[in-house]
C-alpha positions, -999 to 999 in steps of 0.1 A, spaced: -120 -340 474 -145 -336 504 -114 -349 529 -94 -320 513 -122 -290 518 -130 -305 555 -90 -300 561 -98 -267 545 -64 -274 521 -57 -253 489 -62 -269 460 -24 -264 449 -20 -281 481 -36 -311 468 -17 -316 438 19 -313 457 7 -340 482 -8 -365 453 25 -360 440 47 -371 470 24 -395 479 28 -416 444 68 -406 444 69 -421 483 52 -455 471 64 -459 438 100 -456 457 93 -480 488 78 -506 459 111 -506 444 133 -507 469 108 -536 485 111 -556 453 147 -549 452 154 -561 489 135 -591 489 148 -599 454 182 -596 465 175 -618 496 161 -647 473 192 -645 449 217 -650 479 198 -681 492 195 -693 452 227 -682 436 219 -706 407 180 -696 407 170 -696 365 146 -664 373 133 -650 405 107 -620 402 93 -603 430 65 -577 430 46 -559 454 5 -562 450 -2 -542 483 -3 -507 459 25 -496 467 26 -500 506 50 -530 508 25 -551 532 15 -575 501 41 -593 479 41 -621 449 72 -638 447 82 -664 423 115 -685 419 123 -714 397 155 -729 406 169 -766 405 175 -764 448 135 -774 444 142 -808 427 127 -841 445 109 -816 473 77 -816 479 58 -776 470 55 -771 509 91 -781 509 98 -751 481 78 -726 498 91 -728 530 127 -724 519 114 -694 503 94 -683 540 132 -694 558 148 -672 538 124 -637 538 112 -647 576 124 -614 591 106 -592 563 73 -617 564 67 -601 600 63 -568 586 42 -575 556 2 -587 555 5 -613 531 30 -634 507 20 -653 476 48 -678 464 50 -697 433 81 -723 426 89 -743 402 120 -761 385 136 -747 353 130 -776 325 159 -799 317 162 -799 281 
């Protein structure tokens, strides 16, 4: 509140800003997600289940990414993460961190 009343805003002012502030983010989250999600489908068509979400807050500079598909069979986990770092290479440079998790779906 004291960064408000030093930019001597009106309280309504406040409110409004808060507001397109959370729409802004909650938007660039989803379309974020939605982008790098789509990306990992293309590469793994036959993926069982990849899930991206974005652990920055809402800035898209942080994501958690995780894909289980049978491409990953008889690599090694570096292997498996740098497809996943091949295929998002343009949006890493843009982003602060990634966290990737793969794993193969179970043959039963």
């Amino acid at each position: 509140m004291a960064v408000y009343r030093r930019l001597k805003l009106p309280l309504n002012t406040l409110s409004r800003l808060q507001g397109t502030v959370r729409w802004f983010s909650d938007s660039a989250t989803v379309d974020g997600e939605a982008k790098l999600t789509d990306l990992l489908r293309q590469r793994f068509p036959q993926a069982s289940a990849v899930e991206v979400q974005d652990i920055s807050g809402g800035c898209g500079s942080m994501y958690e990414v995780w894909v289980e598909a049978s491409d990953f069979k008889g690599l090694s986990r570096v292997k498996q993460h740098k497809l996943i770092t091949e295929t998002l290479k343009a949006e890493i440079k843009d982003m602060h961190g990634l966290r990737i998790t793969t794993s193969m779906p179970d043959e039963t």
